[in-house]
Each structure stands twice: as structure tokens, then as C-alpha cells.
PyMOL Python script that loads the backbone (N, CA, C, O; Angstrom):
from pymol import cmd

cmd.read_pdbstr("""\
ATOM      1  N   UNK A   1     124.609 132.758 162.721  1.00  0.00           N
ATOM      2  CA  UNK A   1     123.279 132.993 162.210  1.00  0.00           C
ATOM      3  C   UNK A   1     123.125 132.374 160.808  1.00  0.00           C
ATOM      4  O   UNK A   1     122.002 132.016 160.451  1.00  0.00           O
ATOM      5  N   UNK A   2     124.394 132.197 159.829  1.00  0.00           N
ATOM      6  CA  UNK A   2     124.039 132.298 158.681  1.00  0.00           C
ATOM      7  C   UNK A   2     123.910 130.590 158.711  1.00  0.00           C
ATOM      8  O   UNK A   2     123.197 129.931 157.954  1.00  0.00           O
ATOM      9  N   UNK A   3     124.689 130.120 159.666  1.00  0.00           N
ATOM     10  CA  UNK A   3     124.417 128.077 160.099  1.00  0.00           C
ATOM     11  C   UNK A   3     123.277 127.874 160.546  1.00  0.00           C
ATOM     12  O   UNK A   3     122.953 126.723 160.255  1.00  0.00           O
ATOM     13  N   UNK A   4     122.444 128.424 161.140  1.00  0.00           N
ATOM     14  CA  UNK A   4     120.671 128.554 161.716  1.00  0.00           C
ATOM     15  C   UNK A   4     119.980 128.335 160.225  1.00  0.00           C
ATOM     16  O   UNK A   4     119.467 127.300 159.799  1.00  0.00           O
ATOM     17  N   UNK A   5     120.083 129.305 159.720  1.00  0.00           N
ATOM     18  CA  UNK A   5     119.700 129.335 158.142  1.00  0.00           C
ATOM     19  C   UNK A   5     119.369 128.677 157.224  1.00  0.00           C
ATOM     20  O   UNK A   5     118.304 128.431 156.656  1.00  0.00           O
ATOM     21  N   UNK A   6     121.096 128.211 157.040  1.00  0.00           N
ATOM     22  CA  UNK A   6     121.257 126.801 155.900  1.00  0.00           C
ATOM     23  C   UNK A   6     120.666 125.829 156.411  1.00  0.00           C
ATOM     24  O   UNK A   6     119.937 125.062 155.782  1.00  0.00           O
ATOM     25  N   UNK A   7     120.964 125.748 157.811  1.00  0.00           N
ATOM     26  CA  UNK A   7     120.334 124.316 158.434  1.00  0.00           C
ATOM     27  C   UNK A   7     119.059 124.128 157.829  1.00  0.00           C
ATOM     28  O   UNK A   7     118.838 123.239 157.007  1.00  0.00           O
ATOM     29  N   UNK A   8     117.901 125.265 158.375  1.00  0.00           N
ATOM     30  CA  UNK A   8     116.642 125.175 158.065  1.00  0.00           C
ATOM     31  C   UNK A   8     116.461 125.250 156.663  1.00  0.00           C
ATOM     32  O   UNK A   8     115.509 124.578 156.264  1.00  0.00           O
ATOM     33  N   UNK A   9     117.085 125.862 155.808  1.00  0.00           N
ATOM     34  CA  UNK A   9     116.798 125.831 154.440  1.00  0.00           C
ATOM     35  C   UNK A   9     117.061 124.187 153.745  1.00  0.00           C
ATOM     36  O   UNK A   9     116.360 123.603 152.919  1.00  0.00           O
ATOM     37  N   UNK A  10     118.345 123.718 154.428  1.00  0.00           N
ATOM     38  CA  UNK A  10     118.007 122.551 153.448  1.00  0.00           C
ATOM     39  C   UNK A  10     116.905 121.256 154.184  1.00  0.00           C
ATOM     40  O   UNK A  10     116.418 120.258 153.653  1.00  0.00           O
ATOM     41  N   UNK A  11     116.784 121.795 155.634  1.00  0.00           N
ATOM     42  CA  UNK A  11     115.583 121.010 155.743  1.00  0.00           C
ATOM     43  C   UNK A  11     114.629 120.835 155.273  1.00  0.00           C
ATOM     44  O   UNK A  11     114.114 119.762 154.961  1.00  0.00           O
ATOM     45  N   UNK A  12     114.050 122.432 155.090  1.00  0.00           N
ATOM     46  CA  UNK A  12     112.889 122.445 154.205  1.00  0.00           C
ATOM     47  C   UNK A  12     113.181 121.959 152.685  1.00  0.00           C
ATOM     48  O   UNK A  12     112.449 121.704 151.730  1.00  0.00           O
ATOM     49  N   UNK A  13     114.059 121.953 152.816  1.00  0.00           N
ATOM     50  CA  UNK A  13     114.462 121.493 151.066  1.00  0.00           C
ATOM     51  C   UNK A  13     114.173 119.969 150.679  1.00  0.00           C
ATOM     52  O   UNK A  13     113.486 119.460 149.793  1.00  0.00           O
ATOM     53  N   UNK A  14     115.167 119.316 151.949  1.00  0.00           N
ATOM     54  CA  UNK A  14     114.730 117.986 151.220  1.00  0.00           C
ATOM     55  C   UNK A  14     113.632 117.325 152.153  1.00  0.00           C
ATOM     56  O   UNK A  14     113.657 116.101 152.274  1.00  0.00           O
ATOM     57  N   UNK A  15     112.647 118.086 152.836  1.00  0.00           N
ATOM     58  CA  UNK A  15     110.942 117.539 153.427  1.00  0.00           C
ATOM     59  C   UNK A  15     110.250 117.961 152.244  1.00  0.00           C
ATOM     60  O   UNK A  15     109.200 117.471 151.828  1.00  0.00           O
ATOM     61  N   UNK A  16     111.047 119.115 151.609  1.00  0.00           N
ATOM     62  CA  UNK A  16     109.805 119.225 149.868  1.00  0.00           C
ATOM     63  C   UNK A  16     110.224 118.601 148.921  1.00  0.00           C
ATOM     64  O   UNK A  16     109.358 118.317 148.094  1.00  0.00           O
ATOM     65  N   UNK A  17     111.089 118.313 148.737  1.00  0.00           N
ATOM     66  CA  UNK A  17     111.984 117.158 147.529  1.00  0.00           C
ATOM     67  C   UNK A  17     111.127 115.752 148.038  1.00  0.00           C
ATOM     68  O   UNK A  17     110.258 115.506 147.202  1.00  0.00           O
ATOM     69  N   UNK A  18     111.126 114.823 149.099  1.00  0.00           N
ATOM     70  CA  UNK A  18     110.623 114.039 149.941  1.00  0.00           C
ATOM     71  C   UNK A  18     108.995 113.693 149.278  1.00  0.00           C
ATOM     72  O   UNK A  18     108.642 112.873 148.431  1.00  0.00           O
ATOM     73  N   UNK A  19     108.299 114.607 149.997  1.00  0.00           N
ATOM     74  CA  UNK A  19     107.130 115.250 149.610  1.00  0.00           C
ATOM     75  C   UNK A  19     106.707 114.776 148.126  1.00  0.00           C
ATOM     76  O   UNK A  19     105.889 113.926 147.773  1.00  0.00           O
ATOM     77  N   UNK A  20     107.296 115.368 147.608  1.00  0.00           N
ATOM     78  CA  UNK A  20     107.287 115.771 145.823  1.00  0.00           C
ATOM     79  C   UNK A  20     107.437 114.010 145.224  1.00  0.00           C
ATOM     80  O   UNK A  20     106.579 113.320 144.672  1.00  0.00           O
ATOM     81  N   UNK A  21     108.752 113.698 145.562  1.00  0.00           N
ATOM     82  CA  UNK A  21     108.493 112.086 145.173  1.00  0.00           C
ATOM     83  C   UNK A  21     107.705 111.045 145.590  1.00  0.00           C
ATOM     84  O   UNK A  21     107.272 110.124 144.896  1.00  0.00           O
ATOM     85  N   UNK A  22     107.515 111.273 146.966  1.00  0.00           N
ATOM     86  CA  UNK A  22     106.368 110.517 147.244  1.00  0.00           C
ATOM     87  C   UNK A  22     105.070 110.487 146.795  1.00  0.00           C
ATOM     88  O   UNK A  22     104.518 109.442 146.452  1.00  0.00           O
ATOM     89  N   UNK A  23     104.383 111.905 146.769  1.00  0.00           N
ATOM     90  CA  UNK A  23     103.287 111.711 145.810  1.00  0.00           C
ATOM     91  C   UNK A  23     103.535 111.797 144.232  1.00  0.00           C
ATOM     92  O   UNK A  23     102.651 112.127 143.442  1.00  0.00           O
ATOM     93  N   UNK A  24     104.412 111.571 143.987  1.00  0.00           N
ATOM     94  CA  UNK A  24     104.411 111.174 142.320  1.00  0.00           C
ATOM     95  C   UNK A  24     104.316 109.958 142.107  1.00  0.00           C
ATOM     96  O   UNK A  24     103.849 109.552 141.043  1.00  0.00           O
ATOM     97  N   UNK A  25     104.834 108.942 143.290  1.00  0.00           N
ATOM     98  CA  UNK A  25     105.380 107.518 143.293  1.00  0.00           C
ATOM     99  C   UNK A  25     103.215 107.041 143.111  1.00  0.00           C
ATOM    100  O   UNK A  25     102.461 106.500 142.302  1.00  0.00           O
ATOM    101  N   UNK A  26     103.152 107.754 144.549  1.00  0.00           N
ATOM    102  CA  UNK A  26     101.569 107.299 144.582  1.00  0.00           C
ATOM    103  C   UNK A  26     100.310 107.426 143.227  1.00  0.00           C
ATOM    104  O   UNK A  26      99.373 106.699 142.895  1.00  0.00           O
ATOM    105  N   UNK A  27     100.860 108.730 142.701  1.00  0.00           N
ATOM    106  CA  UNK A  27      99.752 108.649 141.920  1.00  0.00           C
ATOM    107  C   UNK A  27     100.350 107.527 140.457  1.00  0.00           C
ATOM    108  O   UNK A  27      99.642 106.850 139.712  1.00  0.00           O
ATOM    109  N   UNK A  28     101.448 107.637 140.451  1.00  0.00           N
ATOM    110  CA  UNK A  28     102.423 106.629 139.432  1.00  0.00           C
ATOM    111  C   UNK A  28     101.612 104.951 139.545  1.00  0.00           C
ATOM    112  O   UNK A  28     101.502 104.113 138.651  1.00  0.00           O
ATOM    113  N   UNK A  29     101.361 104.917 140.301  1.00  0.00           N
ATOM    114  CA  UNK A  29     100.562 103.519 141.372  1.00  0.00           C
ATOM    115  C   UNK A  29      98.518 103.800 141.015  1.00  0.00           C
ATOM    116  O   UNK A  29      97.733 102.997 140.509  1.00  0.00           O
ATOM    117  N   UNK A  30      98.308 104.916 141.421  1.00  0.00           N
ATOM    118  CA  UNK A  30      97.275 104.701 140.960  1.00  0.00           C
ATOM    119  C   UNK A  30      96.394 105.284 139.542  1.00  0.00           C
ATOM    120  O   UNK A  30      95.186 105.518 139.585  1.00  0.00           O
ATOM    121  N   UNK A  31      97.190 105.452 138.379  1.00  0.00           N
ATOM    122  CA  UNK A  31      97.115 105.745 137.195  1.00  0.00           C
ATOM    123  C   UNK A  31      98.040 105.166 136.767  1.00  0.00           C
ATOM    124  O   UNK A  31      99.142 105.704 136.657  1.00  0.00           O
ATOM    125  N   UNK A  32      97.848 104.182 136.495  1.00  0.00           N
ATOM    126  CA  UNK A  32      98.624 103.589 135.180  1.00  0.00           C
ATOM    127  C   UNK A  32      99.095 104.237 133.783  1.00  0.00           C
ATOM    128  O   UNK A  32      98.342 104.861 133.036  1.00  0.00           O
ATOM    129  N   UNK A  33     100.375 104.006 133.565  1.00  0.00           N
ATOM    130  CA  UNK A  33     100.492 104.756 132.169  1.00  0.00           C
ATOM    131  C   UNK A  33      99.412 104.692 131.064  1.00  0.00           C
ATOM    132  O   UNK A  33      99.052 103.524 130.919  1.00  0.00           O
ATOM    133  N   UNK A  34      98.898 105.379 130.397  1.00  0.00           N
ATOM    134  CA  UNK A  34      97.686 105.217 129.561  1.00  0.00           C
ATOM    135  C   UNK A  34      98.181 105.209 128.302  1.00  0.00           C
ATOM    136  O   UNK A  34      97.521 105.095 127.270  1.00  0.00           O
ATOM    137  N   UNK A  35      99.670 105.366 128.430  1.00  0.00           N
ATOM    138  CA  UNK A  35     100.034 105.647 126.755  1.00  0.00           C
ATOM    139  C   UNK A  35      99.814 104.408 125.330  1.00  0.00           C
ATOM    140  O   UNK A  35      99.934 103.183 125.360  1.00  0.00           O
ATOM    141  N   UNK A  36      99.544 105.105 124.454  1.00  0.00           N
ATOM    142  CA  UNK A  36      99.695 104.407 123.705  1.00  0.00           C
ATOM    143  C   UNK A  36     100.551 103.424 122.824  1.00  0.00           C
ATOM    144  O   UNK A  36     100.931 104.009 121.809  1.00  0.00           O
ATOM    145  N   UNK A  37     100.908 102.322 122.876  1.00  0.00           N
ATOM    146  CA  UNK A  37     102.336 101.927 122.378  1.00  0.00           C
ATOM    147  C   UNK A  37     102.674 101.922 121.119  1.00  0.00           C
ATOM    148  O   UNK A  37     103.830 102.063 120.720  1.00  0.00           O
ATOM    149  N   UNK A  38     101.402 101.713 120.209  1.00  0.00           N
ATOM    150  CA  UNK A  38     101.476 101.862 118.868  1.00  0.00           C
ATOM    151  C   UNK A  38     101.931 103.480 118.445  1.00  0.00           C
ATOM    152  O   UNK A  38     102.533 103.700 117.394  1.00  0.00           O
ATOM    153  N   UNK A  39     101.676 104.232 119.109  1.00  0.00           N
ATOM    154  CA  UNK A  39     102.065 106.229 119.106  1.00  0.00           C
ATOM    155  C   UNK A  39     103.341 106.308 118.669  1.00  0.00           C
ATOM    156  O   UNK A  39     103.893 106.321 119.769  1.00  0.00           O
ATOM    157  N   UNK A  40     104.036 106.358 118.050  1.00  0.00           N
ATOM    158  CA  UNK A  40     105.420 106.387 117.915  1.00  0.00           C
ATOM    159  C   UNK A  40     105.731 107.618 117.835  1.00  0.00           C
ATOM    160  O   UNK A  40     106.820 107.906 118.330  1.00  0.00           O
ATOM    161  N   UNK A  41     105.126 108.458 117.367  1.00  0.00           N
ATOM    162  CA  UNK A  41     105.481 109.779 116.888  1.00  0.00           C
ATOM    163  C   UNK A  41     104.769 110.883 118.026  1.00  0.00           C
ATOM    164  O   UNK A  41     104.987 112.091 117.930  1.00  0.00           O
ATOM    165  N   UNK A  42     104.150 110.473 118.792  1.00  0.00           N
ATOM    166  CA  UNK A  42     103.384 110.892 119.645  1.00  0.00           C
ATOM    167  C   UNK A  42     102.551 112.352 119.469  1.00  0.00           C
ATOM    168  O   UNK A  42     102.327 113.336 120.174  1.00  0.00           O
ATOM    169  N   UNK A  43     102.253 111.934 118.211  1.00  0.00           N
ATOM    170  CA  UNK A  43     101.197 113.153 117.819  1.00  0.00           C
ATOM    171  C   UNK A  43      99.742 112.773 117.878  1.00  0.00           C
ATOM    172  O   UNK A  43      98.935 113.663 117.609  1.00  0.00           O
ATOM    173  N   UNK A  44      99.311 111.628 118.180  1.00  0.00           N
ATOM    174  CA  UNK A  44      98.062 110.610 118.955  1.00  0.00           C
ATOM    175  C   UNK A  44      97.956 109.836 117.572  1.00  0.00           C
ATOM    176  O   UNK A  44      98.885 109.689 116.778  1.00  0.00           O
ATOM    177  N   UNK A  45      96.263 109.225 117.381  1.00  0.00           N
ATOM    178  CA  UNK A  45      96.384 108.132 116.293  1.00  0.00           C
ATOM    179  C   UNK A  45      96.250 108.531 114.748  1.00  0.00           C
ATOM    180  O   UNK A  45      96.156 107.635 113.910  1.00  0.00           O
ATOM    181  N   UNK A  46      96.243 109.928 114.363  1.00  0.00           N
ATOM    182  CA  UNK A  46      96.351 110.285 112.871  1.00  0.00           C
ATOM    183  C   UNK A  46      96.794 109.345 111.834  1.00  0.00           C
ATOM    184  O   UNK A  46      96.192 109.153 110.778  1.00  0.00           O
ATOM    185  N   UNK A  47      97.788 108.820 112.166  1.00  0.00           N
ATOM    186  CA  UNK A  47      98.432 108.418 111.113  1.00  0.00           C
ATOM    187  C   UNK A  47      97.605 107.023 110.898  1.00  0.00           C
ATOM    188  O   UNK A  47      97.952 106.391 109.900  1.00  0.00           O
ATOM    189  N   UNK A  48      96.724 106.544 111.568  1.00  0.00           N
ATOM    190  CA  UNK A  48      96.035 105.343 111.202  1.00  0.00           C
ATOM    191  C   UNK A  48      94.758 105.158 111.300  1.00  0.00           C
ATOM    192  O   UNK A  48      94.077 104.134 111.366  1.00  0.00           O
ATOM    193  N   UNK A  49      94.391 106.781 111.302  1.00  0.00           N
ATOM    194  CA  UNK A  49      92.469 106.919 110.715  1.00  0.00           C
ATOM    195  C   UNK A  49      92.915 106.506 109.368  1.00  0.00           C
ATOM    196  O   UNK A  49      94.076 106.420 108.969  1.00  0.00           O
ATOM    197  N   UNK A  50      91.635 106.223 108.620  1.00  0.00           N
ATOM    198  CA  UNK A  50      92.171 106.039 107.462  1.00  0.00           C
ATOM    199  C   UNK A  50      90.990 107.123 106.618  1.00  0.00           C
ATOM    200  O   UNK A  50      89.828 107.355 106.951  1.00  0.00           O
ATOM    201  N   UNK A  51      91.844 107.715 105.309  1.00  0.00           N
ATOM    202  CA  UNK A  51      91.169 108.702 104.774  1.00  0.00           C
ATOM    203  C   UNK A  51      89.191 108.438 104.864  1.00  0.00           C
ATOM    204  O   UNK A  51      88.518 107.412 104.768  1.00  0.00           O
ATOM    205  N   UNK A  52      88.819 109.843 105.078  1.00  0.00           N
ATOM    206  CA  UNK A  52      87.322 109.485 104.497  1.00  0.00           C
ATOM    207  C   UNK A  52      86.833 109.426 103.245  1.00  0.00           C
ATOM    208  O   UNK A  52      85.802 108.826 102.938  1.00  0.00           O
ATOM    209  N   UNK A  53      87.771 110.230 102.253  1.00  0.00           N
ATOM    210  CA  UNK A  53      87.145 109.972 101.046  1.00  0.00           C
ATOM    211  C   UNK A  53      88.642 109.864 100.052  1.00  0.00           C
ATOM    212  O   UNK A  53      89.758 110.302 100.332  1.00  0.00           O
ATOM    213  N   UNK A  54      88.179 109.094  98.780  1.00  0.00           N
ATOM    214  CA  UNK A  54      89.317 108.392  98.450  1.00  0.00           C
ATOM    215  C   UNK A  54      90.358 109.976  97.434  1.00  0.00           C
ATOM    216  O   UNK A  54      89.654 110.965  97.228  1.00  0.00           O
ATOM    217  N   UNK A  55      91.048 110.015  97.198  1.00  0.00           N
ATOM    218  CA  UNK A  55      91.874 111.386  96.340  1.00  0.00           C
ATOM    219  C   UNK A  55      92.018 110.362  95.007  1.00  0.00           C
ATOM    220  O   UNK A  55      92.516 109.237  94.976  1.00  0.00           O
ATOM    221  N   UNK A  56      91.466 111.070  94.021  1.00  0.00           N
ATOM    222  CA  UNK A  56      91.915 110.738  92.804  1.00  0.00           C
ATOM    223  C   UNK A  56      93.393 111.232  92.036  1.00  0.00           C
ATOM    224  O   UNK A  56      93.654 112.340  91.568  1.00  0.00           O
ATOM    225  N   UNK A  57      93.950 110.432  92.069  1.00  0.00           N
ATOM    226  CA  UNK A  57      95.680 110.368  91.728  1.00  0.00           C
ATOM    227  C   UNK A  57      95.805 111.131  90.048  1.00  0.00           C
ATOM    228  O   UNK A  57      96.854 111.566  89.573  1.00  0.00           O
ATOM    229  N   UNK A  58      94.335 111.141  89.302  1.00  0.00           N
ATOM    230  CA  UNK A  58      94.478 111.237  87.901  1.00  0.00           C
ATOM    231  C   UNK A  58      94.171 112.536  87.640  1.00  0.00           C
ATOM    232  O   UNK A  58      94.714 113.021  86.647  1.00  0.00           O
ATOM    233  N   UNK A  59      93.328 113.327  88.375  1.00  0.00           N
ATOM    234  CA  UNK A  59      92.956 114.668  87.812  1.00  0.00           C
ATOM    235  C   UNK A  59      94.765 115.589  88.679  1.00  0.00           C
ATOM    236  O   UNK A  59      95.639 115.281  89.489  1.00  0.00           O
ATOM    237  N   UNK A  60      94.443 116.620  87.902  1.00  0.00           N
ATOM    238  CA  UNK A  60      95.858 117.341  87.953  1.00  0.00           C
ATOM    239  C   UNK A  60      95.564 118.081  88.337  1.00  0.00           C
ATOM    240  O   UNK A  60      94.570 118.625  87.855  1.00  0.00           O
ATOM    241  N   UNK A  61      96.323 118.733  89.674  1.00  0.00           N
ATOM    242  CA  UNK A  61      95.810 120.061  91.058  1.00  0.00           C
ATOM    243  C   UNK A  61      96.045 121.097  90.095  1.00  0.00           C
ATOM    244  O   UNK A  61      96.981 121.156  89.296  1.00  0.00           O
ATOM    245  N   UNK A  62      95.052 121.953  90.258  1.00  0.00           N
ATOM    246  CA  UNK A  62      95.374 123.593  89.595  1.00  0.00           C
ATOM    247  C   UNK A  62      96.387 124.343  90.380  1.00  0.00           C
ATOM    248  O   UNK A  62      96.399 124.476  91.604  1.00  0.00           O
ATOM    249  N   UNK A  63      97.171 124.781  89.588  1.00  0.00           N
ATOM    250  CA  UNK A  63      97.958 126.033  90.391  1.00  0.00           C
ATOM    251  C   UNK A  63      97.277 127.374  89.949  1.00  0.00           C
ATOM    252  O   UNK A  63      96.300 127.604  89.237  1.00  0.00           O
ATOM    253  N   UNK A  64      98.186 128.205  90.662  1.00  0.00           N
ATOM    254  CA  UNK A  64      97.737 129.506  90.211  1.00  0.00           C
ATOM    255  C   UNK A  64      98.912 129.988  89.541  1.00  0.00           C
ATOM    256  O   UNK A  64     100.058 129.641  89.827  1.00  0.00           O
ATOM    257  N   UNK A  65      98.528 130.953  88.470  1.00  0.00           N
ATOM    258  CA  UNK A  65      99.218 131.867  87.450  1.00  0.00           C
ATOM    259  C   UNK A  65      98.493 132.828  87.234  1.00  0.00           C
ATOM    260  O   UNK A  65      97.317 133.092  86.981  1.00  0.00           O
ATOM    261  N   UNK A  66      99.970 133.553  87.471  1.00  0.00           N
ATOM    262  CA  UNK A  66      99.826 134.751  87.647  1.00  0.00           C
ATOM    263  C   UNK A  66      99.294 135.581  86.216  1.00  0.00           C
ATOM    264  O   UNK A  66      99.733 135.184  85.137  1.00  0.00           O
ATOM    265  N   UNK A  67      98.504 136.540  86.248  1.00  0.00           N
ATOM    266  CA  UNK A  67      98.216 136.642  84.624  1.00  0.00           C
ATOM    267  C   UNK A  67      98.343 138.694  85.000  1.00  0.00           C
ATOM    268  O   UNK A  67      98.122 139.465  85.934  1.00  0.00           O
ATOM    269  N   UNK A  68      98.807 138.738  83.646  1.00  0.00           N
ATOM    270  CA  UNK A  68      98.939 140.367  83.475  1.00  0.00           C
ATOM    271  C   UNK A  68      97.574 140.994  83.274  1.00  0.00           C
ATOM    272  O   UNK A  68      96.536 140.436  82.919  1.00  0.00           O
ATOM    273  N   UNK A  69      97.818 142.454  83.616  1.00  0.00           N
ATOM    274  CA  UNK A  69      96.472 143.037  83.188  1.00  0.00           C
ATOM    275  C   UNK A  69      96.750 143.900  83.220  1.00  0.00           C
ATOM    276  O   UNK A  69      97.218 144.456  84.213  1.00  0.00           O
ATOM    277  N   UNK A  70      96.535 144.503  81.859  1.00  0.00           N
ATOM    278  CA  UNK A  70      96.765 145.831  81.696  1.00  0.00           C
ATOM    279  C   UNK A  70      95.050 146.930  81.094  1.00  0.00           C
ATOM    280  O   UNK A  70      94.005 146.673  80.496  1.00  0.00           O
ATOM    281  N   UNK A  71      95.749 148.251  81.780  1.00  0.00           N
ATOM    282  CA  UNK A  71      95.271 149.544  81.788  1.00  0.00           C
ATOM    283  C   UNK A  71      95.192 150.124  80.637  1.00  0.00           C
ATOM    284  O   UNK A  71      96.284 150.132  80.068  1.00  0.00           O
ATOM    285  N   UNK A  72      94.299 150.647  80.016  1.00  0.00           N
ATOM    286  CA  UNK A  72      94.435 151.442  79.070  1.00  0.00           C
ATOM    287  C   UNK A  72      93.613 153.226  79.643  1.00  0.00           C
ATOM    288  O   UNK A  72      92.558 153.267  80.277  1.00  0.00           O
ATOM    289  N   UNK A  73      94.064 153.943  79.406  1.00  0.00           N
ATOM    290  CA  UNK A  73      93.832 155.175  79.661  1.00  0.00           C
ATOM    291  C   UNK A  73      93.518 156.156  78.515  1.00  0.00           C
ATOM    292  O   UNK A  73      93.295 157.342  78.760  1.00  0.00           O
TER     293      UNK A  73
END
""", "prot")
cmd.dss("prot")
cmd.show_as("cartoon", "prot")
cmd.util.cbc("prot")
cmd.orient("prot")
């Protein structure tokens, strides 16, 4: 019984393995890779929009500081 089994199990196994590559092959055929070749990093085209507005290199970013404050009672 347990040779009935395996038999059929790996039949079905490799008619769905079969299956599975064949239509990958097909749609592989009718979609062309679309990728981009310039993508290197494959995070899409960021890195070569180019800014919309320009950053001035001369003014100096504010941080924050921390400042005390005290209570009087």
C-alpha cells in the first residue's frame, strides 16, 4: 500500500513541477524582462531625478539645544 502511494505522490509531484516550469517558460516568452539596466541598486530611478530645488551649502542647519528652565516657587 505504502508503494501505491509514493508511486502516485511523486507523480503528482513531478506533473506539478512540469506544469509550474512550463508556464513560467511561457510567460518568460511573452513578457519580456522590463528591467531596468541602468537600476543598479534596484531601488528604481531616485538616484537620477535630479533635485527640485537647489540646497544652499552656506547657511548652517539649526540644531536643537537643549536649554534649562527653571521653577521658582
Amino acid at each position: 500500500m505504502f508503494m501505491v502511494g509514493s508511486t502516485i505522490f511523486i507523480a503528482y509531484m513531478f506533473g506539478l513541477l512540469t506544469m509550474v516550469n512550463k508556464s513560467h517558460k511561457e510567460q518568460e516568452k511573452e513578457h519580456p524582462s522590463v528591467a531596468d539596466e541602468m537600476d543598479m541598486d534596484g531601488m528604481g530611478n531616485y538616484g537620477r531625478i535630479p533635485a527640485t530645488r537647489k540646497m544652499d551649502v552656506r547657511k548652517p542647519h539649526r540644531t536643537r539645544t537643549k536649554t534649562k528652565t527653571t521653577t521658582t516657587k
